[in-house]
mmCIF file of the N, C-alpha and C atoms, coordinates in Angstrom:
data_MODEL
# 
_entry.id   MODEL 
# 
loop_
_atom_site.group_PDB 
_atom_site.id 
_atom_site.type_symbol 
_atom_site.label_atom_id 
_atom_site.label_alt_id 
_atom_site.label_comp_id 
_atom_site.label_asym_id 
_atom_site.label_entity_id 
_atom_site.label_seq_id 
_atom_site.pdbx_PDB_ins_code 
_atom_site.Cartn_x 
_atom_site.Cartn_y 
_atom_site.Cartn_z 
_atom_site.occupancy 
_atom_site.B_iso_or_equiv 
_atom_site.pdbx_formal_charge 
_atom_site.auth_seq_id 
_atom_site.auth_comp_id 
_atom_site.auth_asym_id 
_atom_site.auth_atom_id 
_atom_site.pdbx_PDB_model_num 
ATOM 1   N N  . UNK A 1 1  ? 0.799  -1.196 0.000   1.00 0.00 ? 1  UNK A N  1 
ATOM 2   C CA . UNK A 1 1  ? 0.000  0.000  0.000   1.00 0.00 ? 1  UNK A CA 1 
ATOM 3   C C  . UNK A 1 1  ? 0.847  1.268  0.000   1.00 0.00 ? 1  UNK A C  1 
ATOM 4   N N  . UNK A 1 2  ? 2.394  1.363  0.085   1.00 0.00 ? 2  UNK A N  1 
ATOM 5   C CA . UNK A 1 2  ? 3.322  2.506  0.277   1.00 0.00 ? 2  UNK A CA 1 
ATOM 6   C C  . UNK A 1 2  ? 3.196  3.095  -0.927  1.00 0.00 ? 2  UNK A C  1 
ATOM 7   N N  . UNK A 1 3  ? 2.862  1.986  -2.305  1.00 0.00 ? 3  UNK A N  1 
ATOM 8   C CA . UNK A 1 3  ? 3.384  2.568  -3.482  1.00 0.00 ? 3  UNK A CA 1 
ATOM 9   C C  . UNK A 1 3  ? 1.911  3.261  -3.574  1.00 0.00 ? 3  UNK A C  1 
ATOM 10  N N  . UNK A 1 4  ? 1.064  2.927  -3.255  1.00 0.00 ? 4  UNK A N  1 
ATOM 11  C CA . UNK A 1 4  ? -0.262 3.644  -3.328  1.00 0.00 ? 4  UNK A CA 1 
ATOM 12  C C  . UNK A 1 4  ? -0.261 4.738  -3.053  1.00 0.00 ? 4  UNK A C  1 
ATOM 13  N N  . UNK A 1 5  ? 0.220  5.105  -1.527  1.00 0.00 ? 5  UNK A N  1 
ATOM 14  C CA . UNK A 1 5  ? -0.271 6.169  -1.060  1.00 0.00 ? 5  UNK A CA 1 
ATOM 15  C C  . UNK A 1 5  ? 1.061  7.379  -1.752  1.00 0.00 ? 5  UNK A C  1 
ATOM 16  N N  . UNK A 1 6  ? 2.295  6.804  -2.499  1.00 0.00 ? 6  UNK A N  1 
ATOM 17  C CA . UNK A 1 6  ? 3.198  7.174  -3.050  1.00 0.00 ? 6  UNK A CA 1 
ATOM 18  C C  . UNK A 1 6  ? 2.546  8.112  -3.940  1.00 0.00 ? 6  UNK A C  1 
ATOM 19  N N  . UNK A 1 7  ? 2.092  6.927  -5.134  1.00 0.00 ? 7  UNK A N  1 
ATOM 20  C CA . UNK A 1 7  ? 0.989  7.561  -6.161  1.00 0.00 ? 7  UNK A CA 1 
ATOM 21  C C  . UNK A 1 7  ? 0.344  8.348  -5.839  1.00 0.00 ? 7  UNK A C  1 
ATOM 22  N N  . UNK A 1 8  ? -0.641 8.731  -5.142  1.00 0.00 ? 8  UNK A N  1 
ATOM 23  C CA . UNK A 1 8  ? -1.748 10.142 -4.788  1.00 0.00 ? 8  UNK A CA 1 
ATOM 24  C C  . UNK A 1 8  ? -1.113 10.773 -4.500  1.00 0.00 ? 8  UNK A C  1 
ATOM 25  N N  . UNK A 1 9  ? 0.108  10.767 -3.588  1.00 0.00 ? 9  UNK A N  1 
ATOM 26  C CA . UNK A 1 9  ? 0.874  12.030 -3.154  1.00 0.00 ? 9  UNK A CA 1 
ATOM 27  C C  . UNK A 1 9  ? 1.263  12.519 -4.724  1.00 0.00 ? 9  UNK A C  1 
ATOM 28  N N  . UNK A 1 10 ? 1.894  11.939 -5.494  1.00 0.00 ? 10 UNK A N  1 
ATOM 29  C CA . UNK A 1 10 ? 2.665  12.254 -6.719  1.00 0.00 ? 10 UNK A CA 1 
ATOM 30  C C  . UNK A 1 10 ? 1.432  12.991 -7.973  1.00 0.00 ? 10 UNK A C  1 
ATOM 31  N N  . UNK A 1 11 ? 0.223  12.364 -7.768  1.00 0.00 ? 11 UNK A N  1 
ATOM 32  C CA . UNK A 1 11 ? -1.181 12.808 -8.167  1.00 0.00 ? 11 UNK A CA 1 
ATOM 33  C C  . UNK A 1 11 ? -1.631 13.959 -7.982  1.00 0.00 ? 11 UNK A C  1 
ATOM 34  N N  . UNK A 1 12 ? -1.375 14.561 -6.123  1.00 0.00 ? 12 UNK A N  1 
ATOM 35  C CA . UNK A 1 12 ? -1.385 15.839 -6.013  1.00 0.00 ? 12 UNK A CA 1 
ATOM 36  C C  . UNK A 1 12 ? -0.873 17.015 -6.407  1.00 0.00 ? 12 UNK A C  1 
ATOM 37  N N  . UNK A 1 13 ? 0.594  16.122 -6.469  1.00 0.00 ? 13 UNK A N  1 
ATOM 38  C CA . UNK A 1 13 ? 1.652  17.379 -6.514  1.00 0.00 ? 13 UNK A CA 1 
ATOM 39  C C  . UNK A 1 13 ? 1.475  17.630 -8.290  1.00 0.00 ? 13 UNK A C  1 
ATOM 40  N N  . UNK A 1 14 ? 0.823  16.623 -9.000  1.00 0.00 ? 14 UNK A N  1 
ATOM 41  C CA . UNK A 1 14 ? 1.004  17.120 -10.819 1.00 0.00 ? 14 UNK A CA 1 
ATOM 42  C C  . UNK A 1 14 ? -0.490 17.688 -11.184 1.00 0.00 ? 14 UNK A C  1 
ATOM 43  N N  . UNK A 1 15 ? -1.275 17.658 -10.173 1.00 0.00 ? 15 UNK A N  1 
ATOM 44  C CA . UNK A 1 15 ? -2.144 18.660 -10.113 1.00 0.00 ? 15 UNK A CA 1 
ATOM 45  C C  . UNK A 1 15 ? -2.455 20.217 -9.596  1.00 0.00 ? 15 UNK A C  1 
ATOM 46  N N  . UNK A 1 16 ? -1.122 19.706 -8.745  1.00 0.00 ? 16 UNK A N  1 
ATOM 47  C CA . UNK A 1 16 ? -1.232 21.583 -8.016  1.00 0.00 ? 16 UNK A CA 1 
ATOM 48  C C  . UNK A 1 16 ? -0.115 22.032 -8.945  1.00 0.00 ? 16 UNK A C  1 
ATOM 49  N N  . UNK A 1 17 ? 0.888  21.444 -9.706  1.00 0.00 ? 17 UNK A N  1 
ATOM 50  C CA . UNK A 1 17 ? 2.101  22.332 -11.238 1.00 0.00 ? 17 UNK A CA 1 
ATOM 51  C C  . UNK A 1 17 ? 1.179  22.645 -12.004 1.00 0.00 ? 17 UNK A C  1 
ATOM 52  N N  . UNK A 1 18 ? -0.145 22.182 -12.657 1.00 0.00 ? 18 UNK A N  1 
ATOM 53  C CA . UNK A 1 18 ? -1.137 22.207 -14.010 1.00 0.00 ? 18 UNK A CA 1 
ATOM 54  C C  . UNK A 1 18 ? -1.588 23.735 -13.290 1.00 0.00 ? 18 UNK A C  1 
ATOM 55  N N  . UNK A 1 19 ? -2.196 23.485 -11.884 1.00 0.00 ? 19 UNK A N  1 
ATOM 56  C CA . UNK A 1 19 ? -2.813 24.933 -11.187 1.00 0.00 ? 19 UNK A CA 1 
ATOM 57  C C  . UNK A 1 19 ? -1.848 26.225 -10.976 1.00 0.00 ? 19 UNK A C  1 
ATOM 58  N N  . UNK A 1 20 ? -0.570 26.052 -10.987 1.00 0.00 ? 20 UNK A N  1 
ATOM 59  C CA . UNK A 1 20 ? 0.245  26.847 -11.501 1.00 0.00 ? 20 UNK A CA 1 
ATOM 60  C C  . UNK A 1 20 ? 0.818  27.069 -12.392 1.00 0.00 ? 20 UNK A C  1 
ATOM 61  N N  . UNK A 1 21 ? 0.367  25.785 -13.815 1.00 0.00 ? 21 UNK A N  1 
ATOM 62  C CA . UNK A 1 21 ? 1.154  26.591 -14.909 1.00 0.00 ? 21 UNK A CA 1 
ATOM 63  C C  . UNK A 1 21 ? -0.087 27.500 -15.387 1.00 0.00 ? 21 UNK A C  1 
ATOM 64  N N  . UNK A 1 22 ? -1.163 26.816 -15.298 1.00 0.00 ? 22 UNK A N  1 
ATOM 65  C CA . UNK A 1 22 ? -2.739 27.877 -15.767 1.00 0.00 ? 22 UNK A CA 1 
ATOM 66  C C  . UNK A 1 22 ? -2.184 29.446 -14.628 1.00 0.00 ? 22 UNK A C  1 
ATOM 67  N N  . UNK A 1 23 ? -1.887 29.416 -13.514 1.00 0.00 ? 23 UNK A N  1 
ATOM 68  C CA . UNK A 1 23 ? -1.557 30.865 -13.025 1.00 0.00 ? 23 UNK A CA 1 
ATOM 69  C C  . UNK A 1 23 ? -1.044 31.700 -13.725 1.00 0.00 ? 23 UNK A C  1 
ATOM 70  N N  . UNK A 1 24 ? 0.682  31.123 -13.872 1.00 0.00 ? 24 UNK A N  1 
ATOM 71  C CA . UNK A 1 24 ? 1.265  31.775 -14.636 1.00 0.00 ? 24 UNK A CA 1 
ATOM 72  C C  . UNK A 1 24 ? 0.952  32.254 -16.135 1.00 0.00 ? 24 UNK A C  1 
ATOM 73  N N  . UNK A 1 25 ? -0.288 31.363 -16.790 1.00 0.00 ? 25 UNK A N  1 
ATOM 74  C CA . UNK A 1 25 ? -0.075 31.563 -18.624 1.00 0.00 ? 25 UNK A CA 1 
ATOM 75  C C  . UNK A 1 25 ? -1.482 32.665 -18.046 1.00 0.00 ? 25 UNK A C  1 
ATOM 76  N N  . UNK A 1 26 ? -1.795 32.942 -17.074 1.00 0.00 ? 26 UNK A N  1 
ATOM 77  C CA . UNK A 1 26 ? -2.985 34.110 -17.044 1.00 0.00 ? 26 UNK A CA 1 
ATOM 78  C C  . UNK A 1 26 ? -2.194 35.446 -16.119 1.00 0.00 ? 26 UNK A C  1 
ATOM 79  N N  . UNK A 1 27 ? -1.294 35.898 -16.117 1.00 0.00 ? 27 UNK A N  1 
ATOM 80  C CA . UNK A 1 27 ? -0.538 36.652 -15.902 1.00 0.00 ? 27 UNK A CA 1 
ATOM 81  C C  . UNK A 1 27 ? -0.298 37.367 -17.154 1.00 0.00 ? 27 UNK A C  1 
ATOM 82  N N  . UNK A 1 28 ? -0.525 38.771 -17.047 1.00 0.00 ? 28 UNK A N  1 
ATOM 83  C CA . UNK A 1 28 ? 0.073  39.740 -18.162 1.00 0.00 ? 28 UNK A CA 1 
ATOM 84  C C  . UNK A 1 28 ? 1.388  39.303 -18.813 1.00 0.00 ? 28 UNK A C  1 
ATOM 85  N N  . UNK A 1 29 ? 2.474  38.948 -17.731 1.00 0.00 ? 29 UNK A N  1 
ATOM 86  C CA . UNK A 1 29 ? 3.845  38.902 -18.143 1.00 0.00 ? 29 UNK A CA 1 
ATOM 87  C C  . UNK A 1 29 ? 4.071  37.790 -17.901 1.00 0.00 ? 29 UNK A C  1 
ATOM 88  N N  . UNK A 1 30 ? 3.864  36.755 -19.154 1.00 0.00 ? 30 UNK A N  1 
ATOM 89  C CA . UNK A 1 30 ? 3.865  35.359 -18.634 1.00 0.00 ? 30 UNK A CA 1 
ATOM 90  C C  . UNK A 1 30 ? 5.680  35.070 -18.548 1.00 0.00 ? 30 UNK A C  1 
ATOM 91  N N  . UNK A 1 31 ? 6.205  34.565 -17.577 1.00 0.00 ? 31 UNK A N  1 
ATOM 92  C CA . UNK A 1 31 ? 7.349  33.588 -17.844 1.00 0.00 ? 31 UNK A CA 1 
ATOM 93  C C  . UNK A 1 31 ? 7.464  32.758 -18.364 1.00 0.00 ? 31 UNK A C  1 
ATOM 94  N N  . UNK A 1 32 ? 7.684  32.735 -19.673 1.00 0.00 ? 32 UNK A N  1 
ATOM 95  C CA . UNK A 1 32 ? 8.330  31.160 -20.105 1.00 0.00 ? 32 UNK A CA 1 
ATOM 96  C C  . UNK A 1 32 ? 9.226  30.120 -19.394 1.00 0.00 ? 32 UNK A C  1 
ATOM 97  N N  . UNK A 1 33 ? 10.338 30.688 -19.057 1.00 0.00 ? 33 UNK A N  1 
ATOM 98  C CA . UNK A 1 33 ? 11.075 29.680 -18.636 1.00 0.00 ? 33 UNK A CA 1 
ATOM 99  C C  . UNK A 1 33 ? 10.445 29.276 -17.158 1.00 0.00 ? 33 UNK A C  1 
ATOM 100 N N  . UNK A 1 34 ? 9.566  30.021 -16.454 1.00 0.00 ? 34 UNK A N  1 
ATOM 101 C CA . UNK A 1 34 ? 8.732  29.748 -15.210 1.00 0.00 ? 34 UNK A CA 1 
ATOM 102 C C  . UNK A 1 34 ? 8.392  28.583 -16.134 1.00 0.00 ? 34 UNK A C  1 
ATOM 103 N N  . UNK A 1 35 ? 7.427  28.754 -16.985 1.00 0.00 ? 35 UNK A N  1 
ATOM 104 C CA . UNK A 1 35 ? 6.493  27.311 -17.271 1.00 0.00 ? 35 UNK A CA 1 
ATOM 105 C C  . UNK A 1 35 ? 7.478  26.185 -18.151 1.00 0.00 ? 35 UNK A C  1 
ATOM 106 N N  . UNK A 1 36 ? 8.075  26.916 -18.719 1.00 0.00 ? 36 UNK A N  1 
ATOM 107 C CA . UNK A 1 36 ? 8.918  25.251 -19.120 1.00 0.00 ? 36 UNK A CA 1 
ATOM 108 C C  . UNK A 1 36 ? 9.329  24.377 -17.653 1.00 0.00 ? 36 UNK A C  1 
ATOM 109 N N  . UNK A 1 37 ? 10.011 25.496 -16.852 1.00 0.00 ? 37 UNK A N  1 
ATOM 110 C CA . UNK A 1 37 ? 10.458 24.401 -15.622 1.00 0.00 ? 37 UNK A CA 1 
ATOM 111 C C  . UNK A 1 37 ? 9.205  23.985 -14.765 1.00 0.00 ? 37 UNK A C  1 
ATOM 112 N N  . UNK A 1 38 ? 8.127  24.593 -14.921 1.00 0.00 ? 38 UNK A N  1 
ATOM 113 C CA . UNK A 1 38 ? 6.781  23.690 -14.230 1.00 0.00 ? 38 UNK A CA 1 
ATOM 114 C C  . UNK A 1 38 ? 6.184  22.143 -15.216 1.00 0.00 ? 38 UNK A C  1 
ATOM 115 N N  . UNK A 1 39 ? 6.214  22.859 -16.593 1.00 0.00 ? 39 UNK A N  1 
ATOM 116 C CA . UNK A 1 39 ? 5.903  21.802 -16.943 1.00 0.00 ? 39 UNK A CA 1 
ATOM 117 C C  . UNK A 1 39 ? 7.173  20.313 -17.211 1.00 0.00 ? 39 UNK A C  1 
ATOM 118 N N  . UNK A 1 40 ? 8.429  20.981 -16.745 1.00 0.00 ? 40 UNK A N  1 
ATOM 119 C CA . UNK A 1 40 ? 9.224  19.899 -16.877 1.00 0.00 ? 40 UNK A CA 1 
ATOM 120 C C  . UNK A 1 40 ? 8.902  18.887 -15.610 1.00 0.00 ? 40 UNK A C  1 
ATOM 121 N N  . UNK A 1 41 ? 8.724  19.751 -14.586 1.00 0.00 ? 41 UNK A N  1 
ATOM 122 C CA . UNK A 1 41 ? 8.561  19.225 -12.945 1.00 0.00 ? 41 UNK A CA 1 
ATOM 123 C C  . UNK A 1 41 ? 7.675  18.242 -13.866 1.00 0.00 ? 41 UNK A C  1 
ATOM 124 N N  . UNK A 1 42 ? 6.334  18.762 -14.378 1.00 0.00 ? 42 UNK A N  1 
ATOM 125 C CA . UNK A 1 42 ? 5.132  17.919 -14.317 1.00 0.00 ? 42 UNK A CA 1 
ATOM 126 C C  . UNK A 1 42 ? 5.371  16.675 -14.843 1.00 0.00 ? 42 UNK A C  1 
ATOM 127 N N  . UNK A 1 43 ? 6.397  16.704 -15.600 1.00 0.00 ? 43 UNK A N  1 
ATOM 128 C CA . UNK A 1 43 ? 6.075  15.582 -16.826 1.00 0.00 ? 43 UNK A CA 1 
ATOM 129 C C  . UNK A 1 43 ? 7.632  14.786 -16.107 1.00 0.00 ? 43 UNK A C  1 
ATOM 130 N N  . UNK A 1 44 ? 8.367  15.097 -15.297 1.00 0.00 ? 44 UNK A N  1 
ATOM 131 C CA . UNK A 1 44 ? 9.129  14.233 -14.204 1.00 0.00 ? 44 UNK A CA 1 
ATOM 132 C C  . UNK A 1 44 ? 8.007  13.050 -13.179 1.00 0.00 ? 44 UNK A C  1 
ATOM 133 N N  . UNK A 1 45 ? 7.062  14.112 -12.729 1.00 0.00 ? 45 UNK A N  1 
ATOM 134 C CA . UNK A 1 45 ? 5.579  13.398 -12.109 1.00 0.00 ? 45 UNK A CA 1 
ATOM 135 C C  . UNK A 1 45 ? 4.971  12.319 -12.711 1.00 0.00 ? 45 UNK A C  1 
ATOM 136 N N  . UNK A 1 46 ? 4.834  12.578 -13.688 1.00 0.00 ? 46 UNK A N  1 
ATOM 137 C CA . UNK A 1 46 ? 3.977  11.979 -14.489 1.00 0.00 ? 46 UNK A CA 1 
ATOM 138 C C  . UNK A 1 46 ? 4.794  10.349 -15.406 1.00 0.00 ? 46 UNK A C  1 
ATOM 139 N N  . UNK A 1 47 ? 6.174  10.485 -15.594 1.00 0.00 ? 47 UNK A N  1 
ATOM 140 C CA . UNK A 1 47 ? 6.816  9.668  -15.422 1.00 0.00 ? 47 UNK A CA 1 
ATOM 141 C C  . UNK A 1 47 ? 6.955  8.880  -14.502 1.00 0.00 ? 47 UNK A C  1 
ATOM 142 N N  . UNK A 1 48 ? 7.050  9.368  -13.155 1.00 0.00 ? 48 UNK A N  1 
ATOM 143 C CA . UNK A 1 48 ? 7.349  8.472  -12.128 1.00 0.00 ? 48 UNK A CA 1 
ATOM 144 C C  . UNK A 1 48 ? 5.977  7.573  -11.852 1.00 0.00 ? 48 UNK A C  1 
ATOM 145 N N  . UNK A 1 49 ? 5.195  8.319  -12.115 1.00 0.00 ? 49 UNK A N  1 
ATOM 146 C CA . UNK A 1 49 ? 3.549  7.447  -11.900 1.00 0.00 ? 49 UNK A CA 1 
ATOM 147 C C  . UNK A 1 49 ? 3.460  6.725  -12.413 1.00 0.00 ? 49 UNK A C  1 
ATOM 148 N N  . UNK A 1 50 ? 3.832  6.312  -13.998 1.00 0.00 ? 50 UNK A N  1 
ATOM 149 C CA . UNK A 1 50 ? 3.408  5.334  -14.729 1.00 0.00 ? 50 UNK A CA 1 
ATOM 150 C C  . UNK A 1 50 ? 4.383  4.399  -14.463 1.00 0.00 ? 50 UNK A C  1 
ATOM 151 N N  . UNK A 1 51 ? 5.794  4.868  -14.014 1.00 0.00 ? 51 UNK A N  1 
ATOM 152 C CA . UNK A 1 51 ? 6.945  3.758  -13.962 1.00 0.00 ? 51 UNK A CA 1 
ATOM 153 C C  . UNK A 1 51 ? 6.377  2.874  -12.547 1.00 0.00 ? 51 UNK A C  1 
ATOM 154 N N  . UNK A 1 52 ? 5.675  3.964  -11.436 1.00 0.00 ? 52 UNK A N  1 
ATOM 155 C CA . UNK A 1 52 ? 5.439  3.152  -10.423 1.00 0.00 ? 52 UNK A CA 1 
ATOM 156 C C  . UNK A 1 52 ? 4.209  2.178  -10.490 1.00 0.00 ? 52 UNK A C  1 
ATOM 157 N N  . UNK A 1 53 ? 3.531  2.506  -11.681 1.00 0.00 ? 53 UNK A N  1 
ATOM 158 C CA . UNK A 1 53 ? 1.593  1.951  -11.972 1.00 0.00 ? 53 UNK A CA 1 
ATOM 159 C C  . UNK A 1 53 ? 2.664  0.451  -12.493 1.00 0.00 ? 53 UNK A C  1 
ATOM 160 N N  . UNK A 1 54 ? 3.433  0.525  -13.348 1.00 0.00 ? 54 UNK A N  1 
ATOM 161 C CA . UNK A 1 54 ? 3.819  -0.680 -13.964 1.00 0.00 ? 54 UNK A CA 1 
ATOM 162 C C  . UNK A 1 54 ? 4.346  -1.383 -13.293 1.00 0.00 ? 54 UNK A C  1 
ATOM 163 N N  . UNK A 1 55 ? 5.349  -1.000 -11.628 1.00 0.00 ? 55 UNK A N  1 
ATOM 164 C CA . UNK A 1 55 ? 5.346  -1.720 -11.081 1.00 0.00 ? 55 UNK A CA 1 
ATOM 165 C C  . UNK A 1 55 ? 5.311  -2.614 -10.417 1.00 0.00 ? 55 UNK A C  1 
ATOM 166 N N  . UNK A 1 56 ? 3.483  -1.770 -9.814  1.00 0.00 ? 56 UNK A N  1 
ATOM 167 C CA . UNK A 1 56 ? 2.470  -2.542 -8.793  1.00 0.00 ? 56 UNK A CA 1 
ATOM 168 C C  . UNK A 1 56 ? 1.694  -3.373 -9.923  1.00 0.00 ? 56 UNK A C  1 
ATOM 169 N N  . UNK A 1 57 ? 1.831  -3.285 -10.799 1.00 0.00 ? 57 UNK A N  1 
ATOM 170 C CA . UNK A 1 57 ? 1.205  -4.602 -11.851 1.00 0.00 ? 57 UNK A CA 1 
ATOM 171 C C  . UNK A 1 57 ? 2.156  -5.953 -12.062 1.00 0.00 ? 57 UNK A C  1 
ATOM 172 N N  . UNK A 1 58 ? 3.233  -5.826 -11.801 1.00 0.00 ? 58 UNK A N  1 
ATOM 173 C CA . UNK A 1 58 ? 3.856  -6.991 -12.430 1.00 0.00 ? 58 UNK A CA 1 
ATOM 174 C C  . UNK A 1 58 ? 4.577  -7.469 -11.011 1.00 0.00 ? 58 UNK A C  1 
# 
C-alpha cells in the first residue's frame, strides 16, 4: 500500500504544477522559462507514476 499512497501524493503534486502553470499563462507577463520548468517538474511526475503503476502490476 506505500506505493499507493506514493501515487496520490505524486497525483497531487502534478495537479497543483497544471494549477500553476494555468496561473502563470494568465498573468500579463507570462514567464516562459517559469512554465517550461513547471511543466518539466510535471512531466518528471507523471513519469514516475506510470513507472510506479507498472510496477504494482507486475
Amino acid at each position: 500500500m506505500a506505493v499507493e499512497a506514493h501515487i496520490t501524493e505524486l497525483r497531487h503534486r502534478h495537479k497543483s504544477l497544471e494549477s500553476q502553470i494555468d496561473k502563470e499563462r494568465s498573468r500579463p507577463l507570462i514567464d516562459d522559462v517559469k512554465i517550461t520548468e513547471l511543466k518539466r517538474k510535471k512531466l518528471q511526475i507523471k513519469d514516475e507514476i506510470n513507472r510506479l503503476n507498472g510496477a504494482s502490476v507486475n
